[in-house]
C-alpha positions as CSV (number, residue, x, y, z in Angstrom):
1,X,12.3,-9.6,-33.3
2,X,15.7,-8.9,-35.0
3,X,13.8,-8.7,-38.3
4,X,11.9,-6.0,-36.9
5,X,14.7,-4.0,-35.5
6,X,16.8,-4.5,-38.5
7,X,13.6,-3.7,-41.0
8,X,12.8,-0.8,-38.9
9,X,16.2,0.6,-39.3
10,X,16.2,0.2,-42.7
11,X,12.7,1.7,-43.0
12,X,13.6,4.8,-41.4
13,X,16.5,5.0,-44.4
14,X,13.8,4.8,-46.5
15,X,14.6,1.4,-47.9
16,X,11.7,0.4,-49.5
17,X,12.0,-3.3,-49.0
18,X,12.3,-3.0,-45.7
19,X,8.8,-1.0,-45.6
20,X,6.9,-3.5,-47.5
21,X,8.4,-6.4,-45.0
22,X,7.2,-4.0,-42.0
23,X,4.0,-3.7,-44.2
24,X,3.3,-7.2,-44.8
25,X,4.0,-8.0,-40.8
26,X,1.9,-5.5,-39.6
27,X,-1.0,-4.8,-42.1
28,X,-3.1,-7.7,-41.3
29,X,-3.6,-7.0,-37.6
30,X,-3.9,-3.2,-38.6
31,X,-6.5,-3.5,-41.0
32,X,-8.4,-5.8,-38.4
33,X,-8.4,-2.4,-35.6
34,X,-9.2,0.0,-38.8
35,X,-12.5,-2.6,-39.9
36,X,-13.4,-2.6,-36.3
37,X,-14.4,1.3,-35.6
38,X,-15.3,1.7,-39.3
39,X,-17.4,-2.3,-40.0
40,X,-16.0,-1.4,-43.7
41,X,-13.1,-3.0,-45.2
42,X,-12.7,-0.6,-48.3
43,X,-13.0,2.0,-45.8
44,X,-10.5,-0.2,-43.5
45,X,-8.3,-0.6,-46.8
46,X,-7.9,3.8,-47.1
47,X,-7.2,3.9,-44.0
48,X,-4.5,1.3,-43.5
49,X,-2.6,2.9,-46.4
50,X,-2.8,6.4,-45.6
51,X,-1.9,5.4,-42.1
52,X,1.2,3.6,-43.7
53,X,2.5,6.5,-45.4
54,X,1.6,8.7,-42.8
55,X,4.3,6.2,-40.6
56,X,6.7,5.3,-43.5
57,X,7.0,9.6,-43.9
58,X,7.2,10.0,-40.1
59,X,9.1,7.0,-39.0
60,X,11.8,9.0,-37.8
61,X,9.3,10.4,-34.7
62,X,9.6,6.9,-33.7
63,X,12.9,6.3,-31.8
64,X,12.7,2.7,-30.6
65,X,12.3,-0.4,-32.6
66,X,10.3,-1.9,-29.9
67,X,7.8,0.7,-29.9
68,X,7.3,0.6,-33.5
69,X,4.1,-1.7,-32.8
70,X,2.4,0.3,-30.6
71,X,3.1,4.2,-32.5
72,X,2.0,2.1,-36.0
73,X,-1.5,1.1,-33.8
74,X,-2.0,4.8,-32.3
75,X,-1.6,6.3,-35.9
76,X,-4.1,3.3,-37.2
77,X,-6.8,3.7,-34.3
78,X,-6.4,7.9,-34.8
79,X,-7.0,7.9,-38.5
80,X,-10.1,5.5,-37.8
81,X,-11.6,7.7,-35.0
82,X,-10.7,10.9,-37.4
83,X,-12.4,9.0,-40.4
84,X,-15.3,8.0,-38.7
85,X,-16.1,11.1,-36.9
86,X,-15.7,13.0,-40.6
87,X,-17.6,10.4,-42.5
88,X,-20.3,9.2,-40.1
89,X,-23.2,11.3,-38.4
90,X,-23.4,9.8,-34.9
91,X,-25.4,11.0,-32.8
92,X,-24.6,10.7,-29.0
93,X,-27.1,10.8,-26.3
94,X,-26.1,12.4,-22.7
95,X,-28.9,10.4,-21.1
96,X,-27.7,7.9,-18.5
97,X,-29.0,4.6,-18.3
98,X,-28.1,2.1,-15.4
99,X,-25.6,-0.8,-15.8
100,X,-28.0,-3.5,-15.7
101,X,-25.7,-5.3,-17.6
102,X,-22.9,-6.9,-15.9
103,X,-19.5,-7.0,-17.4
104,X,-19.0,-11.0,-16.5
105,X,-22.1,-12.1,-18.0
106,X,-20.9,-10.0,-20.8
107,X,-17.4,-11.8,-20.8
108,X,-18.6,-15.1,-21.3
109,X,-21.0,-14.3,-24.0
110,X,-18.5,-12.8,-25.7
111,X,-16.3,-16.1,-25.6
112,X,-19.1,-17.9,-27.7
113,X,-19.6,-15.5,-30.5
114,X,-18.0,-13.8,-33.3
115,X,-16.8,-10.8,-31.9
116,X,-16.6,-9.3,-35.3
117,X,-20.3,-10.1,-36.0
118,X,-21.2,-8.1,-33.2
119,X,-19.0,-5.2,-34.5
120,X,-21.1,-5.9,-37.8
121,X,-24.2,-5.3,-36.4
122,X,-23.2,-2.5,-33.6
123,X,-24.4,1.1,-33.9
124,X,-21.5,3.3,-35.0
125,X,-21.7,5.4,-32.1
126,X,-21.5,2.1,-29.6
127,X,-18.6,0.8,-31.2
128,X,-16.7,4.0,-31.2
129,X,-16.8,4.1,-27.9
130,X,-16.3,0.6,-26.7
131,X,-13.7,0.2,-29.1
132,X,-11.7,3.2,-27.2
133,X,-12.4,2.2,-23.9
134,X,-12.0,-1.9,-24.0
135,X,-9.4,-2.3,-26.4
136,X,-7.3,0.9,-26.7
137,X,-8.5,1.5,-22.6
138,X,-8.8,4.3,-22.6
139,X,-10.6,6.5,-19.7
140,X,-13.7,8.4,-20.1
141,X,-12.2,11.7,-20.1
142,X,-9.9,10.9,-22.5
143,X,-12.5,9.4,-24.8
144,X,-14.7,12.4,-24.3
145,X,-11.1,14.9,-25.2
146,X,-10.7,12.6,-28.3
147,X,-14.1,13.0,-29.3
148,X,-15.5,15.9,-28.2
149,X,-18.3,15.4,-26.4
150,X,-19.3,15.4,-22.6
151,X,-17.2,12.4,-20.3
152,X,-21.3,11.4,-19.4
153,X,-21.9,10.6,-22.8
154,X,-19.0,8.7,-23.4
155,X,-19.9,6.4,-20.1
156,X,-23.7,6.7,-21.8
157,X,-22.6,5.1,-24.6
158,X,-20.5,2.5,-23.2
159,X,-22.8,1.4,-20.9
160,X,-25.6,1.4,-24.2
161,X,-23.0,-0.5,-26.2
162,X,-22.9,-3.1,-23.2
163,X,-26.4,-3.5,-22.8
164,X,-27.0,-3.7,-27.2
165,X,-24.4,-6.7,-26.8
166,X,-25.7,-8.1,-24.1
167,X,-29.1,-7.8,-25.7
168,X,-28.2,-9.2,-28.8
169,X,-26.5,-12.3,-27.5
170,X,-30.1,-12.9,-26.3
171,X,-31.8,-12.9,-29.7
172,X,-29.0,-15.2,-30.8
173,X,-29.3,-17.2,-27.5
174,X,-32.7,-17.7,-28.7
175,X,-32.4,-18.2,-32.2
176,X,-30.1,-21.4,-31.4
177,X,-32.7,-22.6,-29.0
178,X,-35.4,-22.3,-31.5
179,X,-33.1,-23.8,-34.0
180,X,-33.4,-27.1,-31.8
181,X,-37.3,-27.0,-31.8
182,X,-39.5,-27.5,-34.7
183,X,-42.7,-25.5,-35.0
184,X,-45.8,-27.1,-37.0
């Protein structure tokens, strides 16, 4: 951790070794949250840069060190959900649908599969949403403030993005058990 309080304090001098070491420590994981709302990694690519120089030319707002992590992930997952609402048409639907999905049968699925496939395959919409709420938790309201829409439609959606996963770990449930039996 000393090499990221002493790079950071460089960084903020705008010593530009120190940038590319906080670069090269942090981009990998960075460009992994930006590919996970966008499920493109040229798009990923843009915005892991922009959101570089966007920190590298605002690192002073960040006062500690140890938070460096955490403001570098907010200014990543903001310029995703502000590049995906601008570049993708997603449409969100205020219609409720029970949770006939529950979230522990969804916890061990999850264990057995590529998470990123899933992402691959997810409506935009879904992963938006499940995104902000599972992995930046983040409540309803303030997932509905962030993207302007109703707080119903963002529990809508996570409860649609719970049931496509769960869903689709049943066609690949199925496609290994088929992959045991041979049809003549």
């Amino acid at each position: 951790m000393k090499n990221l309080e002493e790079n950071f304090q460089l960084a903020k001098k705008q010593d530009r070794r120190a940038q590319k070491a906080l670069y090269e420590l942090f981009s990998a994981k960075m460009l992994a949250i930006a590919n996970s709302y966008t499920n493109n990694i040229h798009d990923a690519e843009d915005i892991l840069l922009n959101a570089f120089l966007k920190c590298f030319n605002k690192i002073g707002d960040c006062k500690e060190w140890k938070s460096f992590p955490f403001w570098l992930r907010k200014i990543v997952v903001n310029d995703s959900i502000s590049f995906v609402r601008k570049n993708k048409n997603i449409l969100y639907s205020d219609i409720e649908i029970a949770d006939d999905y529950p979230d522990e049968d969804i916890d061990e699925r999850l264990n057995e599969i590529d998470i990123e496939e899933i992402f691959s395959q997810m409506p935009p919409g879904y992963r938006l949403i499940f995104n902000l709420y599972i992995f930046e938790d983040k409540k309803h309201q303030e997932i509905a403030e962030i993207l302007k829409i109703s707080e119903g439609t963002s529990k809508s959606q996570l409860s649609k993005a719970k049931k496509w996963i769960a869903d689709y770990l049943k066609v690949k449930e199925n496609e290994q058990k088929n992959k045991g039996t041979v049809k003549i």
